[in-house]
C-alpha positions as CSV (number, residue, x, y, z in Angstrom):
1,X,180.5,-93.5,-20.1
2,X,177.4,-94.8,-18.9
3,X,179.3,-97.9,-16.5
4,X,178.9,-97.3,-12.6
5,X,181.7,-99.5,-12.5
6,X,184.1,-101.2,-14.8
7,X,186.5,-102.2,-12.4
8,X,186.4,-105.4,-9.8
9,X,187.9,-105.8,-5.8
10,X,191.7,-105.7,-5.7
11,X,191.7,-107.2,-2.4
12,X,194.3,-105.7,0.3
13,X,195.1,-102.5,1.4
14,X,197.9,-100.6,-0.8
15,X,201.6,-101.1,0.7
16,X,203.9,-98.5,1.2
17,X,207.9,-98.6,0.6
18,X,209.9,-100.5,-1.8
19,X,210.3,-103.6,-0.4
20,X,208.7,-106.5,2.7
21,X,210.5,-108.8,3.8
22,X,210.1,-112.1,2.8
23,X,210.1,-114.7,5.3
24,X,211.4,-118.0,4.8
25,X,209.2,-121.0,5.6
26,X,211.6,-123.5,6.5
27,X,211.5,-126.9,8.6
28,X,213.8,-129.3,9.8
29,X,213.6,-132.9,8.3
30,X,213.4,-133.9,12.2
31,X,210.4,-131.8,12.9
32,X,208.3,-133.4,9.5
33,X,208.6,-136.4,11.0
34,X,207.2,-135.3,14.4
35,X,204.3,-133.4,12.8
36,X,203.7,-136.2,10.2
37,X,203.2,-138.4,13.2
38,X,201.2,-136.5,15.2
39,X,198.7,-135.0,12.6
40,X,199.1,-136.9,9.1
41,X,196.1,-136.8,6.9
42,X,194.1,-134.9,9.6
43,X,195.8,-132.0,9.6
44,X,196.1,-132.0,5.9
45,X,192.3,-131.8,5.6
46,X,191.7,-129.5,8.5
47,X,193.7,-127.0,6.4
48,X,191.8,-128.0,3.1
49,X,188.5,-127.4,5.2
50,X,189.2,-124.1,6.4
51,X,191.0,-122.2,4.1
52,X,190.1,-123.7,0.2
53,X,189.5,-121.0,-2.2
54,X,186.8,-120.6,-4.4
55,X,189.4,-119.7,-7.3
56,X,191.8,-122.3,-7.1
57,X,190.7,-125.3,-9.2
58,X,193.4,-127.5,-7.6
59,X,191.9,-127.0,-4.0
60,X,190.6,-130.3,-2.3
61,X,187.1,-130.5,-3.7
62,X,186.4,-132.6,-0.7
63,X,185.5,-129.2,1.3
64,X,183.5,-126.8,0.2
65,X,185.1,-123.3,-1.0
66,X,186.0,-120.9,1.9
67,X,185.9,-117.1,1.0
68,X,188.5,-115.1,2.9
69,X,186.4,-113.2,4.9
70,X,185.2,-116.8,6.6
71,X,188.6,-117.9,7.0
72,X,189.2,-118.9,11.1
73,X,192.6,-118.1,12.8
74,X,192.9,-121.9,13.1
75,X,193.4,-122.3,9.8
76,X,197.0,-120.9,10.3
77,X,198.1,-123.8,12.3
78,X,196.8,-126.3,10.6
79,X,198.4,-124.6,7.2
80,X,201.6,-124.4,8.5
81,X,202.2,-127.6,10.0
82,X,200.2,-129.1,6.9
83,X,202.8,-127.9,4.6
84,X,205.9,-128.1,7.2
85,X,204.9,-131.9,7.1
86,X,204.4,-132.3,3.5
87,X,205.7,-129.9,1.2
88,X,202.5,-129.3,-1.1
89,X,202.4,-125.6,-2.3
90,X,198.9,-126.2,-1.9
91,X,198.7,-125.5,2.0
92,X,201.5,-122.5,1.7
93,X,199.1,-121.0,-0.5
94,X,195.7,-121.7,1.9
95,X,198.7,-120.3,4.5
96,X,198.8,-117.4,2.6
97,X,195.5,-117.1,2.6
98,X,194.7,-117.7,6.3
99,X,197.7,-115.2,7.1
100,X,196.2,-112.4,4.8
101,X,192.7,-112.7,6.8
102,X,195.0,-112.4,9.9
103,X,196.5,-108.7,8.3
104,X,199.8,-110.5,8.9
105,X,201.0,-109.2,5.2
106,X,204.6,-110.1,5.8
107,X,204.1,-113.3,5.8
108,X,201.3,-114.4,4.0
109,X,203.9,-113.0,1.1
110,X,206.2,-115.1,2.2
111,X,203.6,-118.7,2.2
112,X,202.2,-117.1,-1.5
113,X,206.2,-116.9,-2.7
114,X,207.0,-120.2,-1.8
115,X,203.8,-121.5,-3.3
116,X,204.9,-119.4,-6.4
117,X,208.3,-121.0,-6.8
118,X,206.6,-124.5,-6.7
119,X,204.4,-123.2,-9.6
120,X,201.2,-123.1,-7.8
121,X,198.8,-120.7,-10.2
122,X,196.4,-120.0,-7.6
123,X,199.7,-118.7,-5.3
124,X,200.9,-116.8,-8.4
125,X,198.0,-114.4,-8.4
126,X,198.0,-113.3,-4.8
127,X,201.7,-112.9,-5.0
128,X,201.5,-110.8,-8.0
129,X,198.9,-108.4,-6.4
130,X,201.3,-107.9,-3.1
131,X,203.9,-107.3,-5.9
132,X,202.0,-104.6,-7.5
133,X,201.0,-103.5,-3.9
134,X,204.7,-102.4,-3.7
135,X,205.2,-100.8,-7.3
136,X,206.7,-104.2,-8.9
137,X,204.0,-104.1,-11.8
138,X,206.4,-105.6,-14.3
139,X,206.2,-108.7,-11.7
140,X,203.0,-108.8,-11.0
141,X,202.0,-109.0,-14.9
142,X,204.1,-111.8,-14.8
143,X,202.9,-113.6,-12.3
144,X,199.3,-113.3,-13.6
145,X,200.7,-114.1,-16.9
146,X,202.5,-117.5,-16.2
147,X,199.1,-118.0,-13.5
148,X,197.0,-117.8,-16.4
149,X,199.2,-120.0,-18.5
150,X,198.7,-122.6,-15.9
151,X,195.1,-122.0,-16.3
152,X,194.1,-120.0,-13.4
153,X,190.6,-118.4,-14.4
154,X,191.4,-115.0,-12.1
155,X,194.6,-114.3,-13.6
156,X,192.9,-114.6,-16.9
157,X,191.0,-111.7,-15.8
158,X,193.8,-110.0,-14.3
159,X,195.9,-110.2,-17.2
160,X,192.8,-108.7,-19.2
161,X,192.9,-105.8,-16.8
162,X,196.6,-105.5,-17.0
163,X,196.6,-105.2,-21.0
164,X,193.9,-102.9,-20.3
165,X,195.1,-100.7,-18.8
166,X,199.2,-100.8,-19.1
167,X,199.5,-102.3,-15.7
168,X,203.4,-103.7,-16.0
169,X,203.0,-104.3,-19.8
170,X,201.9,-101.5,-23.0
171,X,197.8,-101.0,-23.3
172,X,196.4,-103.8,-26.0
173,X,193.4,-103.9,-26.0
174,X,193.2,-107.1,-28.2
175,X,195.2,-109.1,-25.6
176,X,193.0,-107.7,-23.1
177,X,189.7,-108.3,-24.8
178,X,191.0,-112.4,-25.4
179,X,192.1,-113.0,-21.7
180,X,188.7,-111.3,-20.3
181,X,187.2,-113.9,-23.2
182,X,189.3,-116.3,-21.7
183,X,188.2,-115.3,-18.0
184,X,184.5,-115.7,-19.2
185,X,184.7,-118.7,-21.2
186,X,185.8,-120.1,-17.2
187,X,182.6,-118.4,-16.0
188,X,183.8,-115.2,-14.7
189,X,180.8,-112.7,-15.1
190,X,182.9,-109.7,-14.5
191,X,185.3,-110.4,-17.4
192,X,181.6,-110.5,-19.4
193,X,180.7,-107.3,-18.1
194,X,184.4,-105.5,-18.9
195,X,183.8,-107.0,-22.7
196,X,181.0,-105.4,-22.6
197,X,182.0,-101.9,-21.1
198,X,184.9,-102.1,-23.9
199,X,182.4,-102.3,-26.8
200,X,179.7,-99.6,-24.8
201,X,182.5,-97.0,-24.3
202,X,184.0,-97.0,-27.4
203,X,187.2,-95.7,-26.0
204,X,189.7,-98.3,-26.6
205,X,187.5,-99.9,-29.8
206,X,185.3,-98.7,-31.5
207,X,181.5,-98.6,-30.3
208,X,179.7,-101.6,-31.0
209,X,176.5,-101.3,-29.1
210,X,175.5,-105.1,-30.2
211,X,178.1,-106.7,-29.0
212,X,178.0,-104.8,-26.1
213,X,174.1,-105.8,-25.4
214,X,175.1,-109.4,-26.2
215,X,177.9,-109.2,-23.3
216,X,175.8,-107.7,-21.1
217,X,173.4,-110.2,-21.4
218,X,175.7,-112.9,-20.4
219,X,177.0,-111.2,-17.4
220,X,173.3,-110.7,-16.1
221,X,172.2,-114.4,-17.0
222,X,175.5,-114.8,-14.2
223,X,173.8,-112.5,-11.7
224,X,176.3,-109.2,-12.7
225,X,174.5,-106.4,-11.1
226,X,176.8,-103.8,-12.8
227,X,175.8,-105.6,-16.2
228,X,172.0,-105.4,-14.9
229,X,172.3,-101.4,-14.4
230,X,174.1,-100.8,-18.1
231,X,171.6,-103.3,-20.2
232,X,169.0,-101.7,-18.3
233,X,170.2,-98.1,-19.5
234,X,170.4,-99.7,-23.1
235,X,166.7,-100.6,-22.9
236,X,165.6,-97.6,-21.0
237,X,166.9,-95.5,-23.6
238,X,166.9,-97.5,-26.6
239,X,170.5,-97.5,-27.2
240,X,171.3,-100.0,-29.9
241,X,168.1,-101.2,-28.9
242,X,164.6,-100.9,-29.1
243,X,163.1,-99.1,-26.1
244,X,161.5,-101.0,-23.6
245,X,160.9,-99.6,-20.1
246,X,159.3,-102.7,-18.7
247,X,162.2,-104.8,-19.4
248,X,164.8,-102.2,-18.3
249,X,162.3,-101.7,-14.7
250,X,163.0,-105.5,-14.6
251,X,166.5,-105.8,-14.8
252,X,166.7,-102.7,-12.0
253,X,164.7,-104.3,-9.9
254,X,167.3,-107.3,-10.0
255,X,169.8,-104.8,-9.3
256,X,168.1,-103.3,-6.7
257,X,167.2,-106.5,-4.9
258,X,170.8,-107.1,-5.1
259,X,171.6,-104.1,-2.9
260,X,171.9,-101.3,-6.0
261,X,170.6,-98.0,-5.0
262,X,170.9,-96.6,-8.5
263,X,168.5,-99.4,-9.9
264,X,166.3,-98.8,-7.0
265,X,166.1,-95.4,-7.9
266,X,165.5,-95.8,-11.8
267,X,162.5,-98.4,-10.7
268,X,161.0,-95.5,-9.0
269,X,161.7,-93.2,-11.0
270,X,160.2,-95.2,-14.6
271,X,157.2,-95.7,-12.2
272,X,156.9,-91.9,-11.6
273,X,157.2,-90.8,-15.1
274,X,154.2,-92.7,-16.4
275,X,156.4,-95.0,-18.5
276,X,155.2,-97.8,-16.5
277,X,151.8,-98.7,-14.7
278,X,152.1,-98.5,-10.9
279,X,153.1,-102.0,-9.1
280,X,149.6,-103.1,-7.9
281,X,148.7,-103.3,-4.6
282,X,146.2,-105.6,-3.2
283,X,143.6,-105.2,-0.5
284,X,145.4,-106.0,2.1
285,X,148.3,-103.7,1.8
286,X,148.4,-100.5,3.6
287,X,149.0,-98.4,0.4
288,X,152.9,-98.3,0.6
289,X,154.9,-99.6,-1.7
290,X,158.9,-100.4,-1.4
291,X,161.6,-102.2,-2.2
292,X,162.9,-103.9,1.0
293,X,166.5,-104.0,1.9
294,X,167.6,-106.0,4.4
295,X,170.8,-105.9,6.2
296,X,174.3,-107.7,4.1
297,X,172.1,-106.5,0.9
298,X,174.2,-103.8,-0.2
299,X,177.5,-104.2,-2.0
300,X,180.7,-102.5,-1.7
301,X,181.8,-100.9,-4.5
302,X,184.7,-103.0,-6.9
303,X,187.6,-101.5,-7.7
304,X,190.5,-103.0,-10.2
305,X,191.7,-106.1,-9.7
306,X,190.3,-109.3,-7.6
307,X,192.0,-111.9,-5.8
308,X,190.6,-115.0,-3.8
């Protein structure tokens, strides 16, 4: 297995027990009138503003995507009284969201389940991970599976990790291979770089080391660091390739620059073993040469499954 990693950020913190309970977001008719006066549209797009996700492609494109480390405290009261007033599944899921950032668990799985029952695919895929969080993996497939149906670009990759690797469904690796095809075809560059693990490992196909390269390729034209690391191993050691240490010395410095230590490491090591001439330094540099990290630059390491 030559893959650092073949797996991508599941999000939260594994639960513990059997069940959480599920808190009902309910309003009197009375009080959506009050908060409809008082806030209307406002509150609506305050909501929108602060907690839009980046992988919902029903979000208010007015706003620019939020990721849910940014996500303020406000954006819980503006959520909640943004959905109390109208209803839209759209601000109980951005709820969810903000309440999730907040580690209040409980009830952000309460604002993704409501979301869920009003078929909102974005709210499907967060549900289904707190689902799986507490050992309901024949749930959370579903949930990714109808989210996907509904096309919801992460839960086509989840769903390719799920046939993957028998999360709530039997290993197939032919329905996982056409939803992570599915995932990419949205431009996900992770489901590119699983394809492309499949084909390197030869595990669960058979090894096909060109259609591995071609995969990686496309995951690195998307900025994949992973994919940078493995097609530079390819080239480095002319697997299924021809050799070509410059090329490999260029994808691990992308790597590196992107916070990989491994490719920062195989850069200095191609330079050390005489594969590669020496970077060159001019005449005004004080005959040191590094790769310079600065701080945010290194990545934490992905794990199974992503939500947003």
């Amino acid at each position: 297995m030559k893959s650092p990693v073949s797996k991508v950020n599941k999000g939260f913190a594994l639960a513990t027990g059997t069940a959480v309970a599920l808190l009902a977001l309910s309003v009197s008719p009375g009080a959506q009138e009050n908060v409809v006066a008082a806030a209307s549209l406002n509150l609506q797009n305050e909501c929108d503003r602060l907690a839009g996700s980046p992988s919902d492609n029903q979000r208010n494109k007015a706003f620019g995507a939020v990721e849910t480390s940014e996500i303020a405290a406000s954006a819980i009261d503006s959520c909640r009284l943004a959905f109390e007033a109208t209803g839209n599944p759209r601000f109980a899921y951005q709820l969810g969201r903000a309440l999730n950032k907040a580690n209040e668990i409980d009830q952000a799985m309460s604002a993704y389940q409501t979301a869920a029952q009003a078929d909102y695919p974005a709210a499907k895929v967060n549900f289904g991970i707190l689902l799986g969080r507490l050992g309901d993996h024949p749930a959370e497939f579903e949930m990714y599976r109808e989210a996907a149906q509904g096309g919801s670009v992460l839960a086509a990759y989840n769903l390719g990790v799920s046939y993957r690797d028998g999360i709530g469904t039997e290993v197939d690796v032919s329905k996982a291979l056409a939803w992570f095809e599915t995932a990419a075809a949205g431009g996900d560059d992770t489901a590119a770089f699983n394809i492309a693990v499949i084909h390197d490992e030869g595990n669960l196909v058979p090894e096909d080391d060109q259609t591995a390269i071609a995969w990686y390729d496309l995951a690195v034209a998307r900025g994949n660091v992973d994919a940078m690391v493995n097609l530079g191993i390819m080239l480095e050691t002319g697997e299924g390739i021809e050799p070509d240490a410059a090329q490999a010395a260029e994808l691990y410095a992308q790597a590196a620059e992107r916070g990989d230590m491994f490719a920062a490491n195989k850069v200095v090591e191609l330079h050390a073993s005489g594969l590669l001439a020496p970077p060159e330094v001019s005449e005004f540099d004080e005959g040191v040469t590094t790769l310079i990290l600065k701080e945010g630059d290194m990545e934490t390491p992905s794990i199974l499954t992503k939500s947003i």
